[in-house]
N, C-alpha and C positions, 0 to 999 in steps of 0.2 A: 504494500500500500504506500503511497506517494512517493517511489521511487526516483521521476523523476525532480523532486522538491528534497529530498534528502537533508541537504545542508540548511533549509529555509524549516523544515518539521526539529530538527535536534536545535535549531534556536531557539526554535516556537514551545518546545520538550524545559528546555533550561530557564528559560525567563517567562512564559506565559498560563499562568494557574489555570487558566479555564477551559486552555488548549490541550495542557498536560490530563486533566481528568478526562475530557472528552475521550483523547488517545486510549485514556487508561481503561475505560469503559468499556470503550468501544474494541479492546484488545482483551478483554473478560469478557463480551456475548460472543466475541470471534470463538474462543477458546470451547465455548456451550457448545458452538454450533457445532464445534469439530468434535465434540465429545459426544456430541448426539447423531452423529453421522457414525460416527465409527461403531455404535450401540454400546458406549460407556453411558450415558448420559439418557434415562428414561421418560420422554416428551411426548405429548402428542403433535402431531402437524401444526392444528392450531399456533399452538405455544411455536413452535421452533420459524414458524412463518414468521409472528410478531417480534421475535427475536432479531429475525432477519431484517424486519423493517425498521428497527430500533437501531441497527447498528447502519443501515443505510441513510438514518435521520443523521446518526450522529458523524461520517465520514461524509456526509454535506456540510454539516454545522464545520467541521476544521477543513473543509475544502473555502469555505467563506472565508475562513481567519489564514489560511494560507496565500489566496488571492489577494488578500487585503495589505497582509504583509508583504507579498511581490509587489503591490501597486506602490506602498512605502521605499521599498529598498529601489525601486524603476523611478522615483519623483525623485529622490536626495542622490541618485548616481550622477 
């Protein structure tokens, strides 16, 4: 996930609280979803759909503050 942002996400990682949770979050429903794929993790579809949709709210929400941050560091270069 934002591989090509790399060095602009470990900025975002080190200095920005609300960016770092999101990440953080949203790298704990990743984790569900893989442990409910593999059949560690006991869900119904339901559940594991809304999981899915939660973690694609939240890889918008820091796709926002990534772009937001490019448009910062593209104005003061």
């Amino acid at each position: 996930m934002f591989e090509s942002d790399h060095s602009v996400v470990q900025r975002l990682l080190d200095s920005n609280d609300e960016f770092r949770r999101l990440y953080e979050k949203h790298s704990e429903l990743n984790s569900r979803v893989d442990q409910a794929n593999a059949g560690l993790l006991v869900m119904d579809d339901t559940e594991l759909e809304n999981i899915k949709k939660q973690k694609l709210h939240l890889r918008d929400q820091m796709y926002r503050i990534i772009h937001s941050q490019r448009s910062v560091a593209t104005s003061t270069a």
